[in-house]
PDB file of N, CA, C and O in Angstrom:
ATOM      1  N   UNK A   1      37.619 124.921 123.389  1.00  0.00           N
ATOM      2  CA  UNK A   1      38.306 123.821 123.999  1.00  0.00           C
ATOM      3  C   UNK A   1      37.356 123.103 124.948  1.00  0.00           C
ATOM      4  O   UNK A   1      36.614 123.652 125.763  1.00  0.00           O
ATOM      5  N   UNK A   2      37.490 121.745 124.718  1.00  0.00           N
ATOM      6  CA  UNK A   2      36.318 120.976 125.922  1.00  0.00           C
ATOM      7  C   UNK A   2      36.816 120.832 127.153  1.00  0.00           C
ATOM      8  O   UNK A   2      38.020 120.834 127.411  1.00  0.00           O
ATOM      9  N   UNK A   3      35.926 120.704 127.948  1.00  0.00           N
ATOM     10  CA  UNK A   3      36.308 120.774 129.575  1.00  0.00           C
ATOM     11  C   UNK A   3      36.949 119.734 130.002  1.00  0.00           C
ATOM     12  O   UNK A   3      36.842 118.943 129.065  1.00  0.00           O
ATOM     13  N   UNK A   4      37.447 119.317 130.682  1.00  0.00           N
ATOM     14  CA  UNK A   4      38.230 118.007 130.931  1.00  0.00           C
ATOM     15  C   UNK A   4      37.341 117.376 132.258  1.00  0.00           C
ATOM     16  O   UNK A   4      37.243 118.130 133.226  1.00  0.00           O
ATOM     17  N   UNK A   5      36.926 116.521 132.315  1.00  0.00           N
ATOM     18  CA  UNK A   5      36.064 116.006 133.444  1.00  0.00           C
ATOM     19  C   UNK A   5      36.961 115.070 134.286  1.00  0.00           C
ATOM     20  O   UNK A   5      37.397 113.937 134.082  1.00  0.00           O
ATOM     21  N   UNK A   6      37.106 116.151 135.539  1.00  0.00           N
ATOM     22  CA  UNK A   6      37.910 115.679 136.832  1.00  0.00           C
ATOM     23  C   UNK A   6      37.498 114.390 137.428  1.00  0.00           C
ATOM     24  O   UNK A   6      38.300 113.913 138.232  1.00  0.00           O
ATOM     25  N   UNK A   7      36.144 113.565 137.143  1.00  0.00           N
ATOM     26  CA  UNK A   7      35.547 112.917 137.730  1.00  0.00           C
ATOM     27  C   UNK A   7      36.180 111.156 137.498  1.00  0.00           C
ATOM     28  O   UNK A   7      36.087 110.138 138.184  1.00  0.00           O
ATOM     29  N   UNK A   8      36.893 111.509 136.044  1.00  0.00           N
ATOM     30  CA  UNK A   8      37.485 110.284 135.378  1.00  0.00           C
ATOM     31  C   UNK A   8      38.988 110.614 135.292  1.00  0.00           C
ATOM     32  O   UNK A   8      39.637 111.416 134.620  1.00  0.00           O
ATOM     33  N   UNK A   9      39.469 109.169 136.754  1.00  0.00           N
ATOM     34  CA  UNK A   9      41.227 109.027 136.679  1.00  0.00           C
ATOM     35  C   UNK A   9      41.754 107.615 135.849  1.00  0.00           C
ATOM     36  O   UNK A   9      41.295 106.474 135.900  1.00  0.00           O
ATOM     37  N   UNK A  10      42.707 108.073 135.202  1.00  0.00           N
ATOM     38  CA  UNK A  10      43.615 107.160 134.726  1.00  0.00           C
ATOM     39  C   UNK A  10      43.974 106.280 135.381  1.00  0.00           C
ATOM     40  O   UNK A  10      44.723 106.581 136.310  1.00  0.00           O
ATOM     41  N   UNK A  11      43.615 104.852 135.200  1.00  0.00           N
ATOM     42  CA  UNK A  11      44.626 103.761 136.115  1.00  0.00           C
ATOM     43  C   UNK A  11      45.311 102.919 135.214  1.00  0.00           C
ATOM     44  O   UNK A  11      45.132 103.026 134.001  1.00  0.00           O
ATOM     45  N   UNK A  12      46.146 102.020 135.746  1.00  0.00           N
ATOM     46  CA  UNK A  12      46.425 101.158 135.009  1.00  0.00           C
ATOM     47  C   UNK A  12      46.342  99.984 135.563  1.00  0.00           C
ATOM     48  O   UNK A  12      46.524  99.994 136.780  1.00  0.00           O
ATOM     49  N   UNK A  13      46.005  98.382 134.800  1.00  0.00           N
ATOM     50  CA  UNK A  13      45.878  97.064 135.022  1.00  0.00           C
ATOM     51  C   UNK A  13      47.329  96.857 135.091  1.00  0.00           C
ATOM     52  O   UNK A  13      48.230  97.340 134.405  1.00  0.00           O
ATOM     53  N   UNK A  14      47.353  96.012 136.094  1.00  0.00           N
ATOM     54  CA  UNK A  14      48.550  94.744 136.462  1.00  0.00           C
ATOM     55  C   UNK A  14      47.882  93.325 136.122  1.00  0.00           C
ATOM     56  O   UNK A  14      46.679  93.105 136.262  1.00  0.00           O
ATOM     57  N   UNK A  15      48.794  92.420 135.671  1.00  0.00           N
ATOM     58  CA  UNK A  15      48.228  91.305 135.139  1.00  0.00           C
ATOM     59  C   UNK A  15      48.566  90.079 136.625  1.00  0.00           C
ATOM     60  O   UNK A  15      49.734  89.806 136.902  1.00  0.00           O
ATOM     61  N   UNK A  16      48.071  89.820 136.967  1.00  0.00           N
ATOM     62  CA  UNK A  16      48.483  88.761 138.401  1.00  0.00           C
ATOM     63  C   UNK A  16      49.165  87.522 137.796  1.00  0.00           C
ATOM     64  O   UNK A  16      49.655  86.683 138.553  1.00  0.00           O
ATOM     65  N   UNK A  17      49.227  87.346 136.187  1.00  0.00           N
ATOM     66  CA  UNK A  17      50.793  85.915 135.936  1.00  0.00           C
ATOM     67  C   UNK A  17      51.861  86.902 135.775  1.00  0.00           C
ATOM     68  O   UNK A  17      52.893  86.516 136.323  1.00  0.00           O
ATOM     69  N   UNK A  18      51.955  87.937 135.265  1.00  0.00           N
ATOM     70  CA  UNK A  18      53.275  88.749 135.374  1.00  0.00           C
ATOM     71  C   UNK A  18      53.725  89.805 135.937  1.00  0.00           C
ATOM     72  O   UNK A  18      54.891  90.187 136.033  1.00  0.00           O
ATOM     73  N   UNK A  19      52.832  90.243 136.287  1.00  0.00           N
ATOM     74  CA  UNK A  19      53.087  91.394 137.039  1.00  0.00           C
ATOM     75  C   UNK A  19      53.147  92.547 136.551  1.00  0.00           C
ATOM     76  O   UNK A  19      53.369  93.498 137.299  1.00  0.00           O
ATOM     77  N   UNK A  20      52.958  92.735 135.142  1.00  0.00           N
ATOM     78  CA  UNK A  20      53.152  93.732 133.924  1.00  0.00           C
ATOM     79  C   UNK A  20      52.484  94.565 134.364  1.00  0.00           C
ATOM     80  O   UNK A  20      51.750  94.078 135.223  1.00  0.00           O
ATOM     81  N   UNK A  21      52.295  95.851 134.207  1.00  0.00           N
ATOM     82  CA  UNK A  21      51.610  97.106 133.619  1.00  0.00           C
ATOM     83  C   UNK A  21      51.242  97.112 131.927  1.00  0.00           C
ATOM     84  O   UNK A  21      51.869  97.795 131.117  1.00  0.00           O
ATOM     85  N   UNK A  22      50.350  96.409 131.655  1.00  0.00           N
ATOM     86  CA  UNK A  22      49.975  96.360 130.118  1.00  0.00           C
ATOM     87  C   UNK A  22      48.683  97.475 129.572  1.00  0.00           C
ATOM     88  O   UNK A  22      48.742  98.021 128.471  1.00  0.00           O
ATOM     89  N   UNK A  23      47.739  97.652 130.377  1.00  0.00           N
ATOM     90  CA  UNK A  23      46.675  98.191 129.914  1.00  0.00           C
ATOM     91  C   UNK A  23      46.438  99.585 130.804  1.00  0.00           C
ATOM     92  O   UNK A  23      46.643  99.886 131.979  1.00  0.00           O
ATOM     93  N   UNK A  24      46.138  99.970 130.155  1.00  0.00           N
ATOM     94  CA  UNK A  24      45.516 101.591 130.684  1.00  0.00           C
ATOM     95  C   UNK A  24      44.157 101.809 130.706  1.00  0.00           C
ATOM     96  O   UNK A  24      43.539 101.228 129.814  1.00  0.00           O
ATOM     97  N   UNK A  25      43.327 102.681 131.698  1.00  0.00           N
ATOM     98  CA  UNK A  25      41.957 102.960 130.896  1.00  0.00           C
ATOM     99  C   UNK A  25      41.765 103.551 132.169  1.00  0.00           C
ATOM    100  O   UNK A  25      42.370 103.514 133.241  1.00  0.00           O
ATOM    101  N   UNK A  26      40.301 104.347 131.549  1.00  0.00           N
ATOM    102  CA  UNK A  26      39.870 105.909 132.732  1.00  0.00           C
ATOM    103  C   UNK A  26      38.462 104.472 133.822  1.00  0.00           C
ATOM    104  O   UNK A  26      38.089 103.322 133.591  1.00  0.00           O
ATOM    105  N   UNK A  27      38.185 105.476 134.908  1.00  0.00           N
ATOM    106  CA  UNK A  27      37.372 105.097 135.295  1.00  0.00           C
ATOM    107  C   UNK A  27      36.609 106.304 136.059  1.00  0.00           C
ATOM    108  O   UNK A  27      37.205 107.202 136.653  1.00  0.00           O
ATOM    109  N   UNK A  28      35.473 106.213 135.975  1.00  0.00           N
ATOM    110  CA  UNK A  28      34.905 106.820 136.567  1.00  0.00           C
ATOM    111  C   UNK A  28      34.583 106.450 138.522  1.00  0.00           C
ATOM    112  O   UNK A  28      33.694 105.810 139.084  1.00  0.00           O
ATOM    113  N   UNK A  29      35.809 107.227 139.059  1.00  0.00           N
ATOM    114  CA  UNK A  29      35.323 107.004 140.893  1.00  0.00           C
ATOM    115  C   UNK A  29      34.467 107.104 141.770  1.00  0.00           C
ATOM    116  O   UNK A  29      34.574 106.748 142.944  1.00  0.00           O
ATOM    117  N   UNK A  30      32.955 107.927 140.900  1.00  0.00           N
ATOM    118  CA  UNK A  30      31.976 107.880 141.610  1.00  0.00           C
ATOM    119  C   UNK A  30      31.304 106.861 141.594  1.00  0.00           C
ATOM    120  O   UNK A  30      30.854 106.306 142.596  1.00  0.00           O
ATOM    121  N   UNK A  31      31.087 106.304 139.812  1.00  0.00           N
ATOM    122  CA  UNK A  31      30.121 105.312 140.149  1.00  0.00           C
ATOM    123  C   UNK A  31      30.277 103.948 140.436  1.00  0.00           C
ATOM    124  O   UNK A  31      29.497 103.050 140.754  1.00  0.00           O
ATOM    125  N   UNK A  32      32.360 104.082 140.103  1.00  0.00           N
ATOM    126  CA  UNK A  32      32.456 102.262 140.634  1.00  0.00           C
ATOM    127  C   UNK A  32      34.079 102.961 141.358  1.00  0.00           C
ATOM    128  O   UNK A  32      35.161 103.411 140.980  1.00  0.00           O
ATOM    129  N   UNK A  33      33.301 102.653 142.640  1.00  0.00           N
ATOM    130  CA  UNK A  33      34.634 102.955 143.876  1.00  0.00           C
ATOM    131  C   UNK A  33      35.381 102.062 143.712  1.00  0.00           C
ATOM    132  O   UNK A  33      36.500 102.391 143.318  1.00  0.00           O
ATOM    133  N   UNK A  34      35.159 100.824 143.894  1.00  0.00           N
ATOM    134  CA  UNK A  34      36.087  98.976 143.883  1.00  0.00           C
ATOM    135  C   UNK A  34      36.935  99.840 142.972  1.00  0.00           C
ATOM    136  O   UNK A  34      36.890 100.898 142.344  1.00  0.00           O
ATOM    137  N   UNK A  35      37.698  98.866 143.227  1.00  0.00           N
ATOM    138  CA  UNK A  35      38.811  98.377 142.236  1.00  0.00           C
ATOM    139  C   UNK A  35      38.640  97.514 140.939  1.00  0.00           C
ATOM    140  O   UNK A  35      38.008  96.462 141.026  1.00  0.00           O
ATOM    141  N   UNK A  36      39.275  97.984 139.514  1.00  0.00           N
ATOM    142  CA  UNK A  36      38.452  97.180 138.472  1.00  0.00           C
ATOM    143  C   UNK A  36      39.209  95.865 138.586  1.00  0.00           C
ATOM    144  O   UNK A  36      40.192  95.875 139.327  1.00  0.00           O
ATOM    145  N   UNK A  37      38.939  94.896 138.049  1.00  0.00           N
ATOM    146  CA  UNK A  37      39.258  93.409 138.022  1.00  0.00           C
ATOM    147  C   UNK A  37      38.501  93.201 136.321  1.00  0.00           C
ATOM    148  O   UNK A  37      37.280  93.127 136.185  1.00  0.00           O
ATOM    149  N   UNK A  38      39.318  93.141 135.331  1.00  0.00           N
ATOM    150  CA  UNK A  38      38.958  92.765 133.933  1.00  0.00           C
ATOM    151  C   UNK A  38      39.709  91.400 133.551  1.00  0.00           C
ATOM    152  O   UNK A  38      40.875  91.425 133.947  1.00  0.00           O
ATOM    153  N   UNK A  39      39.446  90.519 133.058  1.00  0.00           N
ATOM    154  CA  UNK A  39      40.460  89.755 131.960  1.00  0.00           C
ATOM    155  C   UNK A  39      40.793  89.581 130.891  1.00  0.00           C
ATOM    156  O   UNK A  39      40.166  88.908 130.073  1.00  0.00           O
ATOM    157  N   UNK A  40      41.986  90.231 130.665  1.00  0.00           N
ATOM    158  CA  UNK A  40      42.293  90.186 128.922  1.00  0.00           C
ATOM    159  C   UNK A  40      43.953  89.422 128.918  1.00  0.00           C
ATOM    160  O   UNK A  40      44.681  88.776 129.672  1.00  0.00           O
ATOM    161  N   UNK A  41      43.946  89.887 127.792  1.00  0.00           N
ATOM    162  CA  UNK A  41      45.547  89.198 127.220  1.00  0.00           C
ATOM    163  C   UNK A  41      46.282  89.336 127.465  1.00  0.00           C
ATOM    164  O   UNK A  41      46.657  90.509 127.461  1.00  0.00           O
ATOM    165  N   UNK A  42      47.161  88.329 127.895  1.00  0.00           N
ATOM    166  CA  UNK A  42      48.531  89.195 128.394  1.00  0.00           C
ATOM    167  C   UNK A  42      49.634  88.420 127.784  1.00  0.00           C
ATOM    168  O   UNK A  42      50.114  87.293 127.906  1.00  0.00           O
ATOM    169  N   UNK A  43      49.877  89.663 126.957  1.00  0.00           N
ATOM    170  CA  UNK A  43      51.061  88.829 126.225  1.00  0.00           C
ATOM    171  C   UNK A  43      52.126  88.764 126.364  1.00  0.00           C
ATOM    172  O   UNK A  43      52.790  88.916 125.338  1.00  0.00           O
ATOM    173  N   UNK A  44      52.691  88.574 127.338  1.00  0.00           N
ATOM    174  CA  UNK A  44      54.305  88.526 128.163  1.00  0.00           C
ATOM    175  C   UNK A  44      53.914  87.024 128.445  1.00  0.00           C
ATOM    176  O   UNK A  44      54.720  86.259 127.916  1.00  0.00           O
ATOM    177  N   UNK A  45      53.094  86.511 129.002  1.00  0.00           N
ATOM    178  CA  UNK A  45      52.443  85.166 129.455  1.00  0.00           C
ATOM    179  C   UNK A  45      51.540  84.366 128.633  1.00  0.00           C
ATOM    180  O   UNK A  45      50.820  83.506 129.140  1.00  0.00           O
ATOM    181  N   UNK A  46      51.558  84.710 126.917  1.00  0.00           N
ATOM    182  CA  UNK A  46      50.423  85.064 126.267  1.00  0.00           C
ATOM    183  C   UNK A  46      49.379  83.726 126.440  1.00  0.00           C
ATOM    184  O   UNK A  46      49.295  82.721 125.735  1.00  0.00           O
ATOM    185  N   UNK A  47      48.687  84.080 127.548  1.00  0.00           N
ATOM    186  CA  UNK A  47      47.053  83.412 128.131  1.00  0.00           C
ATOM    187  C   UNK A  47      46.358  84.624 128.412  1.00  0.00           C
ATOM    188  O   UNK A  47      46.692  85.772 128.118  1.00  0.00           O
ATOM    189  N   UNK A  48      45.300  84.202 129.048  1.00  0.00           N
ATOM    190  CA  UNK A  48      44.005  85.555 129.703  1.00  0.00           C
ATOM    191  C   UNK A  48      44.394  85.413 130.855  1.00  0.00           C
ATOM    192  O   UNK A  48      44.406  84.259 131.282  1.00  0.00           O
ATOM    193  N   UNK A  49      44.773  86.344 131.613  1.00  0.00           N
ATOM    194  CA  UNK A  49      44.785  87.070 132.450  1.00  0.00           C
ATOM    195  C   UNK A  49      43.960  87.349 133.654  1.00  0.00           C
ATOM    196  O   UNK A  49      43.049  86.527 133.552  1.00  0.00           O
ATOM    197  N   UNK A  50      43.768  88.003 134.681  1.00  0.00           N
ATOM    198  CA  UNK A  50      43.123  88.747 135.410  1.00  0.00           C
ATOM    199  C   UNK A  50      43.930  89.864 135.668  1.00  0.00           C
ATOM    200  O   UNK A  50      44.975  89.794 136.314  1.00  0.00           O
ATOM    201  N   UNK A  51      43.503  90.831 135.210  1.00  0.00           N
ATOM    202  CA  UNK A  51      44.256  92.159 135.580  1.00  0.00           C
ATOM    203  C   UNK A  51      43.206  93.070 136.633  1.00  0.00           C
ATOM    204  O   UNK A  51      41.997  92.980 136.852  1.00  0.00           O
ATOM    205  N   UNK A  52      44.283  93.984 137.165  1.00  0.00           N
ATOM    206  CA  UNK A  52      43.758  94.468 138.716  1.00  0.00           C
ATOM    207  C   UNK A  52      43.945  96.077 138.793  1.00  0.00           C
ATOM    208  O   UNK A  52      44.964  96.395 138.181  1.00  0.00           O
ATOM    209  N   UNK A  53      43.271  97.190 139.360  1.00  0.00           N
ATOM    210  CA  UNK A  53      43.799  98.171 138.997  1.00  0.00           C
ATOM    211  C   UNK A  53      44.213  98.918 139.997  1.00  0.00           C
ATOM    212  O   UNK A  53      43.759  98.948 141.141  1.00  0.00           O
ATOM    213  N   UNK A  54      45.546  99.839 139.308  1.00  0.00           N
ATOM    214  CA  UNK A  54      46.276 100.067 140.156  1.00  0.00           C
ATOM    215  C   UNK A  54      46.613 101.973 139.724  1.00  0.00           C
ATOM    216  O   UNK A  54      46.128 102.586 138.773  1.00  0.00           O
ATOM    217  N   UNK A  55      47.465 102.453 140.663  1.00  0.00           N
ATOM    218  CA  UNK A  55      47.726 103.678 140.033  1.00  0.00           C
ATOM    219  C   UNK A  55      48.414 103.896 138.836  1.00  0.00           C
ATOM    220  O   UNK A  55      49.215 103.041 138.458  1.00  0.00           O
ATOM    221  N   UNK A  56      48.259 104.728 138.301  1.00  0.00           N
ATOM    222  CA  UNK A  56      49.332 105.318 137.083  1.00  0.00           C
ATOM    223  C   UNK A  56      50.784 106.177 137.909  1.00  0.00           C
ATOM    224  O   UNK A  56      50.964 107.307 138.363  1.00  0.00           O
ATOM    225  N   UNK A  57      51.408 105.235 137.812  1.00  0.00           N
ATOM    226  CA  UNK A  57      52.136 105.823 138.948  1.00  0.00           C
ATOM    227  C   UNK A  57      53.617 105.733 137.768  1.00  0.00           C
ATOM    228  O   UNK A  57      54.436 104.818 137.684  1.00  0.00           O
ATOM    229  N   UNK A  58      53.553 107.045 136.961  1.00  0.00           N
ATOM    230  CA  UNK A  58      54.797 107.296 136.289  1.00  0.00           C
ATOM    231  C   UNK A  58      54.733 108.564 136.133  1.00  0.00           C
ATOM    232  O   UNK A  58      55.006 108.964 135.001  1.00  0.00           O
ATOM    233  N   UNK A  59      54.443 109.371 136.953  1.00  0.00           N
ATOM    234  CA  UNK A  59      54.367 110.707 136.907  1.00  0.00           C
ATOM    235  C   UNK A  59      53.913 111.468 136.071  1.00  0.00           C
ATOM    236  O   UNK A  59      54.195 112.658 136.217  1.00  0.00           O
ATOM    237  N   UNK A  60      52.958 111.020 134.771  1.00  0.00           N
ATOM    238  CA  UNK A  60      52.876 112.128 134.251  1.00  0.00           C
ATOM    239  C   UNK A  60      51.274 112.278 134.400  1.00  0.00           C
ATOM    240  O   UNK A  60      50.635 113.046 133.681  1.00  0.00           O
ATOM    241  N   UNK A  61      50.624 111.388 135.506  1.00  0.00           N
ATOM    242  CA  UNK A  61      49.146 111.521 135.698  1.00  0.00           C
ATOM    243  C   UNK A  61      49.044 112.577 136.850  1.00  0.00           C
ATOM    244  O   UNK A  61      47.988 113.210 136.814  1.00  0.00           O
ATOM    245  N   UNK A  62      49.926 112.922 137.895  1.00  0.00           N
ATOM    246  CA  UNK A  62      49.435 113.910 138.952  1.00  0.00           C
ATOM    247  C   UNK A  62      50.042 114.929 138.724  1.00  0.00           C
ATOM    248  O   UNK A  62      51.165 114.921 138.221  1.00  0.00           O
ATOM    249  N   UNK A  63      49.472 115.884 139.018  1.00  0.00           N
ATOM    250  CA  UNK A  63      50.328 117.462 139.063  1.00  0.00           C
ATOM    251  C   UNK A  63      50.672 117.798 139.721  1.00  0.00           C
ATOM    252  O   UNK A  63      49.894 118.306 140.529  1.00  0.00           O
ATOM    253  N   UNK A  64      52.134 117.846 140.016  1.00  0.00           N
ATOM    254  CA  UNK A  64      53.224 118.798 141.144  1.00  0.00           C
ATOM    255  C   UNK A  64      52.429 119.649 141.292  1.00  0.00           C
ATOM    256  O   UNK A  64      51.530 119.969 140.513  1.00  0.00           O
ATOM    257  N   UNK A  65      52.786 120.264 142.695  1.00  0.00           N
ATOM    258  CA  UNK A  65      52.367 121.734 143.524  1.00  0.00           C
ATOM    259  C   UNK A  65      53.638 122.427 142.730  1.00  0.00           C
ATOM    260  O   UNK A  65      54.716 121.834 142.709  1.00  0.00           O
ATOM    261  N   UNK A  66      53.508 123.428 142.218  1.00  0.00           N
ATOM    262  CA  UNK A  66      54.362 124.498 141.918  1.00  0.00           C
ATOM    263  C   UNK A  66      55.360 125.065 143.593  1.00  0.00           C
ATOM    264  O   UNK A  66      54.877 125.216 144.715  1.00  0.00           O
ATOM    265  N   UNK A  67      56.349 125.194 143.293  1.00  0.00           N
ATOM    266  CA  UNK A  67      57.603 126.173 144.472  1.00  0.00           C
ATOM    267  C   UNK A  67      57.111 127.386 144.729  1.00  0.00           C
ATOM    268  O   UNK A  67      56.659 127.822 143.671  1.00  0.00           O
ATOM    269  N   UNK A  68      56.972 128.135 145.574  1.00  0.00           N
ATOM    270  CA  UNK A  68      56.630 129.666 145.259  1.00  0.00           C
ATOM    271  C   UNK A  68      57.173 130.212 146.338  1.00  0.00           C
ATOM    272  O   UNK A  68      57.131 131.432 146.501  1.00  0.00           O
TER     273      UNK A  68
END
């Protein structure tokens, strides 16, 4: 089984015409701290975009502390 490299977190893009959560993608936090800023498609608004990154914030990216 391959190791999973802690070094790369999941974020996700918000698009600044809609406000969507459309895109996902890893980044590596050491070598680019900023915040990503990409432009792609956004098809709720369908023009280009500037999307911004933000947390993955639907729970299934962090791991609960276990009860004990």
């Amino acid at each position: 089984m391959a190791k999973k490299n802690t070094k790369r977190k999941l974020v996700g893009l918000v698009s600044s015409l809609s406000g969507h959560r459309t895109y996902y993608t890893t980044k590596n936090t050491q070598n680019t701290p900023e915040k990503l800023e990409v432009k792609k498609y956004d098809p709720i608004a369908r023009k280009h975009a500037l999307y911004t990154e933000t947390k993955k914030n639907l729970g299934r990216n962090e791991v609960k502390a276990r009860k004990s």
